[in-house]
N, C-alpha and C positions, 0 to 999 in steps of 0.2 A: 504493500500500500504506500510506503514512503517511497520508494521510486515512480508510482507512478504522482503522488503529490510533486514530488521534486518533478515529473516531467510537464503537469500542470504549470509549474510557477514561472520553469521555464520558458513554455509556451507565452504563458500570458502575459512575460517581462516582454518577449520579442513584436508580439501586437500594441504593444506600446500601454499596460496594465499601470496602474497605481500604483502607492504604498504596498508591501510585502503583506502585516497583517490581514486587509482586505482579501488581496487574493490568496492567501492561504485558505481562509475561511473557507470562499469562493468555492476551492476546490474538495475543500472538503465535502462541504454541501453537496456537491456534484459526484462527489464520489459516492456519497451515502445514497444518492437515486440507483447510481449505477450496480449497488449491494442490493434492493428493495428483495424481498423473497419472492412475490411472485414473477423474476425473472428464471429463466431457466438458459434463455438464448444468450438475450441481452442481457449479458452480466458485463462485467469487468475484461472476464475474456473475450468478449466479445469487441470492446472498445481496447483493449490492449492489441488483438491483432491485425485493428483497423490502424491505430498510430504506427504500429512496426510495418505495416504493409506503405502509408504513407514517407514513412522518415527513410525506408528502401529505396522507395520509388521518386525520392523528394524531385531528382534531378528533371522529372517528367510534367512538371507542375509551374505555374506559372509564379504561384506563389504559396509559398508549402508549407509557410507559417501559419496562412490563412484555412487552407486547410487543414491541419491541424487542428487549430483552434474549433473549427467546424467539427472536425470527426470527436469532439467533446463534448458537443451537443445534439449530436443526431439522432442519438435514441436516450436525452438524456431524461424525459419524459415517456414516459412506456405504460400506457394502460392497455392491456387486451380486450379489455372493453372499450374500449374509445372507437367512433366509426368513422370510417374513411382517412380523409389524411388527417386526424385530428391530433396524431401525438407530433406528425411533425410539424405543424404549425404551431402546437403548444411549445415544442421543443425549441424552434425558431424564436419565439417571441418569451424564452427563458434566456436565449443566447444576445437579446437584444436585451433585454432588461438587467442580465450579470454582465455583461460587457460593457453595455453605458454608464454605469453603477463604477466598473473599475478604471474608469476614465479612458479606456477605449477608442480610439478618434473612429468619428462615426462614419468614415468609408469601409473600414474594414469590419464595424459591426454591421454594415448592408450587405458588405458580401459573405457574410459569418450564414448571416439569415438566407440569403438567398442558396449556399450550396446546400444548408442544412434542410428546405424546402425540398432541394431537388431528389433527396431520398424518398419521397414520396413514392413518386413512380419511376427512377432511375430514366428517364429522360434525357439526355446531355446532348444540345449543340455541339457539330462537330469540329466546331475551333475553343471550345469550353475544355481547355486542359485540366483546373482544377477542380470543375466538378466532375469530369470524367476518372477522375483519381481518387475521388472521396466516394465518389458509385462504384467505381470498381471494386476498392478497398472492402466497400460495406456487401459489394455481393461474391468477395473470394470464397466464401464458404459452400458456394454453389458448383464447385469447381476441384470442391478435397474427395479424395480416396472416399471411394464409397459405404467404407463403415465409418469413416467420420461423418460422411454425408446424411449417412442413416441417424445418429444420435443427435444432428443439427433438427432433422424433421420431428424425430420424437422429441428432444427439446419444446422446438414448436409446439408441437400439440401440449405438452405440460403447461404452455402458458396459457394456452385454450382450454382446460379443464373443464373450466363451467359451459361450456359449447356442447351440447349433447352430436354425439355422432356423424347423424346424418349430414346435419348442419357444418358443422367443420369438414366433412369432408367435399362440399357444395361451395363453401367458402375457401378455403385454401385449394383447390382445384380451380376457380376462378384467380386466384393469386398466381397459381402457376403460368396457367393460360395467358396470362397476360405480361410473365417474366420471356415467354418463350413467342410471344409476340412481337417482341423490343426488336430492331434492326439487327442489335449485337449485344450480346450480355455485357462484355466488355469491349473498352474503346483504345485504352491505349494499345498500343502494336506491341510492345513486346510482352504484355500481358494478356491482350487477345488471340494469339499466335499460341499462347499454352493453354489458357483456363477456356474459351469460348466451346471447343466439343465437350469436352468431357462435364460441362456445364450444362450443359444441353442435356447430354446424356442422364446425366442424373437427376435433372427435373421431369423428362420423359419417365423418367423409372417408377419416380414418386407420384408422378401425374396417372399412371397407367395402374398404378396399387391400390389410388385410389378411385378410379372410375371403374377398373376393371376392361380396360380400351387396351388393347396393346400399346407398348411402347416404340410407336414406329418414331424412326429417323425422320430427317427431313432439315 
């Protein structure tokens, strides 16, 4: 936990943050969302392998600070009840409110909000480097060995508990439907070039388990 507070403070000295106190707090705050129990997905780990995917890939970004900062806030609100894009707009408008709060200069809390929106529906214009690296980041798990793929999906459903059956499986098959819709799961090239089949693949798999539809190619 102190290493990733120590990679919070450091983040937030580099966006141009206030006094130390404030943003320690700050992050504390934000980490204790990132603990809530009914996470199972979205934990810690989940935000820990979004910043090492970014701080890898920093060289591919336009501004890698900013995102950053962004992939601090993109699921930093997370209710499974909430409908439609409701946590990332909650989420958005907590990164505008703790960011203007630590004296933030306010271009970079517009663009804090605006990448953290675009997790919504992973959408990214194709000259958009830094949201295409904060989408990517957030959807590499779509694209791991398929027993870790497996425990990312049961994950899932642990945070959908109260969703009786049918229902989640009608709802997250629309979810899928609509990742495997996208142009390309992934954007950057040397990321797209590894993760984009085998991402495929295994939302076909899950898509197919739960319809009962084969898992055709395509």
């Amino acid at each position: 936990m102190v290493d990733l507070l120590d990679r919070w403070r450091a983040t937030a000295r580099d966006a141009g943050a206030g006094p130390d106190p404030d943003t320690t707090r700050a992050g504390e705050r934000l980490l204790a969302r990132w603990r809530e129990p009914h996470r199972h997905y979205h934990t810690l780990a989940h935000l820990t392998a979004v910043l090492d995917l970014v701080d890898q890939h920093a060289d591919l970004a336009a501004r890698a600070d900013v995102v950053r900062l962004a992939a601090w806030f993109h699921d930093a609100i997370y209710d499974p009840r909430g409908a439609g894009d409701a946590n990332e707009r909650d989420s958005a408008a907590l990164a505008e409110s703790v960011l203007t709060g630590l004296g933030v200069p306010m271009p970079t809390v517009t663009e804090v909000r605006r990448l953290v929106l675009l997790t919504a529906g992973h959408t990214v214009a194709p000259d958009d480097r830094d949201g295409a690296l904060l989408c990517d980041a957030d959807l590499a798990v779509l694209a791991a060995p398929p027993a870790r793929y497996q425990r990312y999906a049961a994950a899932i459903r642990q945070e959908y508990a109260h969703v009786p059956e049918p229902a989640f499986r009608a709802g997250r098959a629309a979810v899928l439907t609509g990742l495997l819709a996208l142009p390309a799961l992934f954007r950057l090239p040397p990321l797209a070039s590894r993760w984009e089949q085998p991402a495929r693949d295994n939302v076909r798999r899950e898509l197919a388990a739960l319809t009962g539809e084969p898992a055709n190619g395509g």
